[in-house]
N, C-alpha and C positions, 0 to 999 in steps of 0.2 A: 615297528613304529610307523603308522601313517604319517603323511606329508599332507594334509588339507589346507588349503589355503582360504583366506578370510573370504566371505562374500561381496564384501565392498559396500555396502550399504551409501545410497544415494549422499553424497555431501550435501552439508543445508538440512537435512532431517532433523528434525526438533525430538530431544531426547527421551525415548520411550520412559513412562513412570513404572514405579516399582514400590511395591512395599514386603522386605523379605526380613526375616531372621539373619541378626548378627552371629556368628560360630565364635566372633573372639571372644564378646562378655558372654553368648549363652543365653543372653536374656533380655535383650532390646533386638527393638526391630525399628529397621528405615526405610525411607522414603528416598526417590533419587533429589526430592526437595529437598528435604534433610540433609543431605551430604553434597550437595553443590557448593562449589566455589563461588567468592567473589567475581575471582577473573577468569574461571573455567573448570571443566569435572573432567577426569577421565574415568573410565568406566571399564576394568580387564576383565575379561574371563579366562581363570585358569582353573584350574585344579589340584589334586596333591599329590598324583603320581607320575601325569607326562612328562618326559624327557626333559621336551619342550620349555615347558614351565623350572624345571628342576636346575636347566642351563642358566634360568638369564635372572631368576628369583630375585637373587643378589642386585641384580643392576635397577630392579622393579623398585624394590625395597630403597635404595639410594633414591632413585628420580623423586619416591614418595617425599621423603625425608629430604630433598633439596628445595622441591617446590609447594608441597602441603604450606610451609610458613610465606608463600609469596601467594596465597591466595586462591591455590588450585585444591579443589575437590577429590579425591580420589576413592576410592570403594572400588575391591575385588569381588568376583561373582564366582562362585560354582555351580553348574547347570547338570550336571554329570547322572546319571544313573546308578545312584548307590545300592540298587537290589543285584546288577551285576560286575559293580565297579566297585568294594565297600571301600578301598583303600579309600576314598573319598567321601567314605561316610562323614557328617557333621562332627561325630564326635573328633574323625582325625582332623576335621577342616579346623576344629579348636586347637591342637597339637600344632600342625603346620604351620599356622599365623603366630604364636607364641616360640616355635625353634624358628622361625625366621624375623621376627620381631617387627610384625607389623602394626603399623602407627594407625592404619586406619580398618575401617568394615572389611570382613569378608562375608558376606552372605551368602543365602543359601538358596537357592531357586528350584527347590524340591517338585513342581511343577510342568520345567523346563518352560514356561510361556513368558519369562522376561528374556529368555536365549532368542526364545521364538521372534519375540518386538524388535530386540536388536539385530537379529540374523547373525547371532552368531555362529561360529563355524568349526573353529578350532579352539584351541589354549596353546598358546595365548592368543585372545583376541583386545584388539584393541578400539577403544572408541572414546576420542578426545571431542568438546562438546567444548565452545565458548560461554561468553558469561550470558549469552543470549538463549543458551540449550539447544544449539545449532550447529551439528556436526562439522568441525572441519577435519579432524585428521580420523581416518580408520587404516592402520596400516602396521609395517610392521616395528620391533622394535628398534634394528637395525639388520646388516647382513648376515650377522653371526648364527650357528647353528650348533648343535649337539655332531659335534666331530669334523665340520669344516675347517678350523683352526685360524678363523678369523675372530679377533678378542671381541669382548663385548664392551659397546660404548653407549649405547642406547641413541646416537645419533640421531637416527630419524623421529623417533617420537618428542627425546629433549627438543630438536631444530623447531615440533608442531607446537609444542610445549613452550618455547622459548615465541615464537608466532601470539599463541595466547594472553601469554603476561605482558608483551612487552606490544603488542595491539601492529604487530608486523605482518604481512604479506606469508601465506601459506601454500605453499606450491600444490596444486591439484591434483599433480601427479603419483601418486603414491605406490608401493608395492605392498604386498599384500603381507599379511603375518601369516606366517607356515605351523603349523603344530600337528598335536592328532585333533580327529578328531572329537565333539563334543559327544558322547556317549550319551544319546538318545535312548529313553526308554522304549520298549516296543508295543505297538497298539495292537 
C-alpha cells in the first residue's frame, strides 16, 4: 500500500466545476453547482478498495450525516482507472455507497480530468470549499492511519468543517491526507 500524500492545492482556489454520473441512483448526473452547500461543499476523493478509504469510511459517512442537515454540501469522487483497477468499477461504486450507506453523490470521473482540476492525489483526498467556492481546508482527516492505533475522530476536517458553518477563523496550516495513490490511467 502506497503513502501518497495530498498535493495541497493553493487555498482561495475557487472550486473546479464538474458534471459526472452519480453510481448511487445509476442515473443522474451533477454538477459541483448542483450539490453545493449553503454554508460550504466538501469534495472527497476515494474509492472502493484503498485501505486508506476502507479505514476512516465510517467516520466519512458520520461527518456527512452530522453536517449535510447544517447546510454543507458534500459529494464523493472516484477518479481511479477501472480497466486495471475493476474493484472500482461503477458498478461496485454502486455497491460501496449503498453497504456503507451514503446520503449523498458518489460520482464517477471516468475521464480522470475533474482529479486533474482539483490535483488530486491520493484517497482519500480532501477539499472543503466555503459558501463562496473558495478553498479553505485541503487536508487530512485527522492522524489516524490503517495500523497506527490512533482512533479515528475526524478532528481536523470536523475543526475546517466546524470553521465553515460556524463563519470561524481556519488555520492555514494543514497537513496533508495520506492514501494510495489515485490510479491513473496510462497514455
Amino acid at each position: 500500500m502506497s503513502r501518497t500524500p495530498s498535493n495541497m492545492l493553493a487555498l482561495g482556489t475557487k472550486a473546479p466545476e464538474f458534471y459526472l454520473k452519480d453510481m448511487k441512483s445509476g442515473t443522474e448526473s451533477f454538477s459541483y453547482e448542483d450539490l453545493k452547500g449553503e454554508k460550504g461543499t466538501l469534495v472527497l476523493f476515494i474509492c472502493n478498495h484503498c485501505p486508506f478509504v476502507l479505514h476512516i469510511i465510517e467516520e466519512i459517512v458520520m461527518i456527512a450525516n452530522d453536517y449535510r442537515v447544517q447546510g454543507l454540501g458534500i459529494v464523493a469522487i472516484s477518479s481511479n482507472d477501472v480497466v486495471n483497477y475493476p474493484e472500482d468499477s461503477p458498478e461496485l461504486m454502486t455497491k460501496f455507497a449503498f453497504e456503507n450507506n451514503f446520503e449523498f453523490p458518489y460520482l464517477y470521473d471516468e475521464t480522470q480530468e475533474v482529479a486533474k482540476a482539483y490535483q488530486a492525489a491520493c484517497t482519500p483526498d480532501f477539499f472543503l470549499f466555503d459558501n463562496q467556492d473558495k478553498l479553505v481546508y485541503r487536508g487530512q482527516l485527522d492522524d489516524s492511519r490503517p495500523g497506527n492505533g490512533i482512533p479515528l475522530s475526524g478532528s481536523d476536517l470536523r475543526g475546517a468543517i466546524d470553521g465553515v458553518i460556524y463563519n470561524r477563523t481556519i488555520n492555514p496550516d494543514q497537513k496533508p491526507s495520506i492514501g494510495c495513490n489515485i490510479k491513473w490511467k496510462k497514455e
